[in-house]
N, C-alpha and C positions, 0 to 999 in steps of 0.2 A: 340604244340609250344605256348609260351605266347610270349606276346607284350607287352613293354612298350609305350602307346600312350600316356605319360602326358607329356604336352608341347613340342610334335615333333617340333621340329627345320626348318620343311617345311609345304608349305599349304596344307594340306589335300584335301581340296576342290576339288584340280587339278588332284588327283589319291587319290582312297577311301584306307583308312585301310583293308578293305577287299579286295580289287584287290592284293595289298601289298602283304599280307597273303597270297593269291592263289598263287603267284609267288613265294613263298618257300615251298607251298606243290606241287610243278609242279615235276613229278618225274624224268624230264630232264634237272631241274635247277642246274646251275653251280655258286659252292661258290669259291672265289678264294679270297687269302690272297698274298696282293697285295708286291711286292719287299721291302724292307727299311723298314719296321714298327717299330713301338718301341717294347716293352714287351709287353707279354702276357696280362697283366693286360688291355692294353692299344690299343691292337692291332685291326685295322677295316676291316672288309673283303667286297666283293663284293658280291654280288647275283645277279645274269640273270636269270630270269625265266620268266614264262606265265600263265597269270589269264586265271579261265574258258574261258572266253570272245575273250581270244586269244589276249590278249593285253601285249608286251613283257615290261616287267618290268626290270629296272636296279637299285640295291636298294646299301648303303652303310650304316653298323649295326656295333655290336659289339654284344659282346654276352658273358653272365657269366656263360654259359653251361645250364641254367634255363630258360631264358627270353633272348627276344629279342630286342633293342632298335633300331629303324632304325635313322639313322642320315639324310640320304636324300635319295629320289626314284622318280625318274621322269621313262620317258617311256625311250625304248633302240632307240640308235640311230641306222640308217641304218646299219653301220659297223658292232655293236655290234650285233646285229638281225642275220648278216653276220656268227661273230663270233658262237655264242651260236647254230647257224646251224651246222657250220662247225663242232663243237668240239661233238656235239649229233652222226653225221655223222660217225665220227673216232671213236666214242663206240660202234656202230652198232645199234645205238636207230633210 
């Protein structure tokens, strides 16, 4: 997977580009393409995943099949942590 990291749109500082990156090779991260979007061109998906580190990541990207641009990625809130359990759980992971 590539990355587009030129002028990410959030602080880095607060979660690394590589934590980032571990949370989409997590092979029980969940991409979801959220209700209402516009076009394809246009469209932003979610990822839930976990850095080696074991730190759950919630990221919001787009993606032209080549590269990835993330738009924003903080840590999962309780819920989502919840979520990304639950739905691993119901695949048998």
């Amino acid at each position: 997977m590539d990355f587009d990291w030129l002028d990410a749109p959030f602080d880095l500082r607060k979660i690394s580009p590589k934590e980032i990156e571990e949370s989409f090779e997590d092979p029980f991260s969940l991409r979801l393409l959220p209700d209402g979007t516009g076009s394809a061109k246009t469209a932003r998906y979610f990822n839930l995943g976990k850095s080696m580190s074991d730190r759950g990541v919630f990221a919001v990207f787009w993606t032209d099949g080549k590269s990835y641009r993330v738009i924003l990625a903080r840590d999962m809130t309780p819920e989502e942590v919840t979520f990304y359990e639950r739905k691993n759980s119901e695949l048998g992971f």
